[in-house]
C-alpha positions as CSV (number, residue, x, y, z in Angstrom):
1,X,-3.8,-23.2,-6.6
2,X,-2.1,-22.3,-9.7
3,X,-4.8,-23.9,-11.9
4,X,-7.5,-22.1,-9.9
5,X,-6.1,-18.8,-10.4
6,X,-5.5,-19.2,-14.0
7,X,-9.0,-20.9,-14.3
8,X,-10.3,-17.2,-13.0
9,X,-8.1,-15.4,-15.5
10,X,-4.6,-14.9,-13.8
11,X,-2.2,-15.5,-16.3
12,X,-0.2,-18.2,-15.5
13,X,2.9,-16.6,-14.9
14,X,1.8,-14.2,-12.7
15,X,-0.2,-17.4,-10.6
16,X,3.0,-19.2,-10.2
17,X,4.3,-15.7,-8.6
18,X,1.8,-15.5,-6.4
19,X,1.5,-19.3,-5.3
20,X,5.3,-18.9,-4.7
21,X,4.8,-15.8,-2.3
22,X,2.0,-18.3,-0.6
23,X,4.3,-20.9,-0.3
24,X,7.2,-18.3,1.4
25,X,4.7,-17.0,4.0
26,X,2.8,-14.3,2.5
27,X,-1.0,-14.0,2.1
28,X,-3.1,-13.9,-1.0
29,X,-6.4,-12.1,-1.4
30,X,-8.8,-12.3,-4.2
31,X,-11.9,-10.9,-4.8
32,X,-14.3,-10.6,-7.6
33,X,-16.3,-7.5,-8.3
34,X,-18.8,-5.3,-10.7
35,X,-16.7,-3.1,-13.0
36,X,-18.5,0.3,-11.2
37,X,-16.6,-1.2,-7.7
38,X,-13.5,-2.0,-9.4
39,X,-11.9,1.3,-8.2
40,X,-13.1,1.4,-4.7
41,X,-12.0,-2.1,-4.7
42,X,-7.9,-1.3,-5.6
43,X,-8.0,1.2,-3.1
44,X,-9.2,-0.9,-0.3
45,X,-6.5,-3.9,-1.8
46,X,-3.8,-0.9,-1.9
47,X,-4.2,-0.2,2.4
48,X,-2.9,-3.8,2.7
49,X,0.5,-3.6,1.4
50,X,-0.4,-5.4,-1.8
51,X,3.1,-7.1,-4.0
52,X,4.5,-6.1,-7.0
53,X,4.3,-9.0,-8.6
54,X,6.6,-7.9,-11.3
55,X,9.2,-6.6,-8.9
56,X,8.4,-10.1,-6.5
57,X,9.3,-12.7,-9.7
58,X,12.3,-10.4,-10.7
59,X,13.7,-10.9,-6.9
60,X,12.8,-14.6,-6.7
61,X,14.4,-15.3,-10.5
62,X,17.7,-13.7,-9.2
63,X,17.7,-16.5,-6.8
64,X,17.5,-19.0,-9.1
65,X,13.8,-19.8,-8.8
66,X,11.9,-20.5,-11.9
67,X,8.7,-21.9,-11.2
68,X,6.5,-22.6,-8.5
69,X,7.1,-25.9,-7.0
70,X,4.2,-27.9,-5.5
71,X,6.1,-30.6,-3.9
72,X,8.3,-28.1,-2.2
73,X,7.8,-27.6,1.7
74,X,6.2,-24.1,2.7
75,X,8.8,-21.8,4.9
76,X,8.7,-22.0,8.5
77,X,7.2,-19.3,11.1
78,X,11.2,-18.2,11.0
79,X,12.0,-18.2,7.5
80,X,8.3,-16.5,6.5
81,X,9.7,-13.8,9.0
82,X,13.2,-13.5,7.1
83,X,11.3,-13.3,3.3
84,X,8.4,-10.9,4.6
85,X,11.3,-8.2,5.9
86,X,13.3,-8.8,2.9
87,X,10.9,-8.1,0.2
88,X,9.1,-5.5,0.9
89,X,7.7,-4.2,-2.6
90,X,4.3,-2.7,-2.7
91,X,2.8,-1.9,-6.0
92,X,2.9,1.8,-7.4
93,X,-0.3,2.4,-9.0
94,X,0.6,6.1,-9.2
């Protein structure tokens, strides 16, 4: 999934962040659109509690993680639970 993302111009970085959130139970959503939507687009992205992916690979780091994993074993049901109520960081695009 990493490859893919970066392959559509995510740098990689910020792929490994969000194939990491993935992997801990949260939901990724991409979509591509015409420059002229691009605005109506953020706002619909921003009613869905969106990550701060800055925020989310500061949080993870402080745990020790440094790289998303393929091998490793997605959460459970209970652990996705635990990470989605712990992390709660929604991007400020104020």
């Amino acid at each position: 999934m990493v490859g893919a993302l970066v392959q559509s111009g995510v740098p990689e970085q910020e792929a490994e962040v969000y194939c990491e959130a993935v992997r801990r139970g949260g939901t990724m959503v991409s979509v591509r659109v015409a420059e002229a939507d691009e605005q109506r687009a953020r706002r619909i992205m921003d009613q869905h509690r969106p990550i701060d992916y800055l925020a989310r690979e500061a949080d993870y780091r402080r745990t020790g993680w440094s790289r998303f994993d393929p091998e490793a074993d997605p959460y459970t049901p209970s652990q996705a639970e635990i990470e989605r109520a712990r992390r709660p960081y929604i991007v400020d695009r104020t």
